[in-house]
MARPA-513051 format. One record per residue (C-alpha): residue in one letter; x, y, z negated. Coordinates in steps of 0.1 Angstrom, whole numbers, plus 5000, padded with zeros to 4 digits. Layout:
REM MARPA-513051
AXYZ;...
***
This chain:
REM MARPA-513051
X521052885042;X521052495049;X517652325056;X518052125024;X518252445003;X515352575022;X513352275017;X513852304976;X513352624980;X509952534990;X508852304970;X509852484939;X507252734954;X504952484960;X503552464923;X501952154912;X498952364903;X498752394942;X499452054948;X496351934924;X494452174947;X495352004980;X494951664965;X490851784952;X490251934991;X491851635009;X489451424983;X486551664988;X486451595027;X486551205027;X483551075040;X481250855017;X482050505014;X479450195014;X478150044984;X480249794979;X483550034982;X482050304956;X481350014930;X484849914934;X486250244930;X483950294900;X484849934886;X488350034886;X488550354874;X486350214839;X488449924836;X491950074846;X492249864880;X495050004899;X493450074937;X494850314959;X492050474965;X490250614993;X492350885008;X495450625014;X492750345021;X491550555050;X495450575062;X496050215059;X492750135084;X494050385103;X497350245112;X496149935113;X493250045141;X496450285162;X498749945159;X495749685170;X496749485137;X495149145140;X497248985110;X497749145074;X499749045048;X499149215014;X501249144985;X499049294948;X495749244959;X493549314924;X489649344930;X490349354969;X490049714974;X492649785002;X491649445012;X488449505023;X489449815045;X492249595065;X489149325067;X487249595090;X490449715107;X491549375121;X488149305132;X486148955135;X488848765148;X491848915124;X493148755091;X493748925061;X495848715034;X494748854997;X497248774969;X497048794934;X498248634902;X495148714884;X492148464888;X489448694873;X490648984901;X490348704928;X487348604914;X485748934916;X487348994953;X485748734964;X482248844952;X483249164965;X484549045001;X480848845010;X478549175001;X481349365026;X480649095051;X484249035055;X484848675033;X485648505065;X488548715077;X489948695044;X491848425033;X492148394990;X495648274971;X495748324937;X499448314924;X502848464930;X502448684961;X506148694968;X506048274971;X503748264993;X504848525016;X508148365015;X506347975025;X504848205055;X506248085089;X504148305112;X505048625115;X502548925110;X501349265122;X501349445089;X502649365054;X501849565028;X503649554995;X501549644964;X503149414938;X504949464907;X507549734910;X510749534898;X510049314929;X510149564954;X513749514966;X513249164967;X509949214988;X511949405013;X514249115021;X511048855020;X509449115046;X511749135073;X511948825086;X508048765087;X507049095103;X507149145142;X508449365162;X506449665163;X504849605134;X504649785103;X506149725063;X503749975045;X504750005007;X502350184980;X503550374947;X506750474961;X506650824943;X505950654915;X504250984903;X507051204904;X509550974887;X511750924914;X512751264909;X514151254875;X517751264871;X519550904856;X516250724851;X516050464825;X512450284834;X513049924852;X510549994875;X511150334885;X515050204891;X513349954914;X511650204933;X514650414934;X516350104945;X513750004973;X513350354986;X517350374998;X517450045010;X514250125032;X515650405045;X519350285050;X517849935068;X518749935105;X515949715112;X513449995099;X512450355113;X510850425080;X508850735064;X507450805030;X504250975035;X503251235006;X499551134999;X498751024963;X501550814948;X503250794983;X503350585009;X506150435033;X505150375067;X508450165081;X508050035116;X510049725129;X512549835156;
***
């Protein structure tokens, strides 16, 4: 039997009854967050504000911390969630850029960034994230892509040439709960995903890795 039937094999197995079970223990052993953090995750979760959420949060500081990111780049920056948790990996002398279209999300962020204690290595645009990255003529340690999903192949060409060597193109949502699965998809945005996912993979310029935590997570590194 070939590895690939051995690996359906296995995930027909793999129920998602059990899966919902992983996802509550993985959940169950993060340690509490601060204040601020747990106000943001409850502000979001009432008002439907797409965050992702402590479990990838904790990932994203972490490779951030293993690479000694001093520069971040996010593109879909809401309240400032993931924002805040790049803030404390880059440390007092990093930069974090927030983006957002939204005034009221920035707004909020930025209320949100001074009770952190991180305001000052955050620096604030409100408009298209995707313009601004592509006015960007340094080049950055991390950028991670969070915006809408029919601009996700168009983020990976933006990314490339503003990323360092060594440094990472971290993408959220692209498991796009399941939907990447389906057979002759239909949605715009799931087509995007679809469409981002191979080109990831298939770029020569990437080692790339989708990571199965929440609504999945690729990890491409810049060779």
């Amino acid at each position: 039997m070939t590895q690939k039937r051995i690996d359906r094999a296995s995930w027909r197995h793999y129920n998602f009854t059990t899966i919902g079970r992983v996802d509550d223990y993985l959940y169950s052993m993060l340690p509490k967050r601060d204040t601020v953090l747990a106000e943001m995750e409850d502000y979001a979760t009432e008002h439907k504000v797409p965050i992702v959420g402590p479990a990838v949060a904790r990932v994203l500081q972490q490779l951030a911390m293993m690479t000694d990111a001093r520069t971040v780049f996010e593109l879909g920056s809401a309240i400032g969630y993931s924002t805040i948790w790049w803030a404390h990996a880059v440390g007092e002398k990093g930069r974090v850029f927030y983006t957002d279209s939204d005034k009221k999300n920035a707004e909020r962020a930025r209320g949100y960034f001074v009770r952190a204690g991180v305001a000052d290595r955050i620096q604030v645009h409100v408009g298209d994230a995707l313009e601004f990255l592509s006015e960007q003529k340094q080049e950055f340690d991390i950028v991670f892509n969070d915006v809408d999903k029919e601009d996700y192949p168009r983020v990976l060409r933006l990314a490339d040439p503003r990323l360092r060597k060594g440094g990472l193109f971290i993408t959220d949502n692209v498991l796009w709960s399941g939907r990447v699965a389906e057979k002759n998809p239909t949605d715009s945005r799931t087509k995007a995903i679809l469409e981002f996912n191979r080109k990831l993979y298939d770029a020569p310029e990437f080692y790339t890795t989708i990571l199965p935590i929440r609504d999945g997570l690729a990890v491409a590194v810049k060779k």
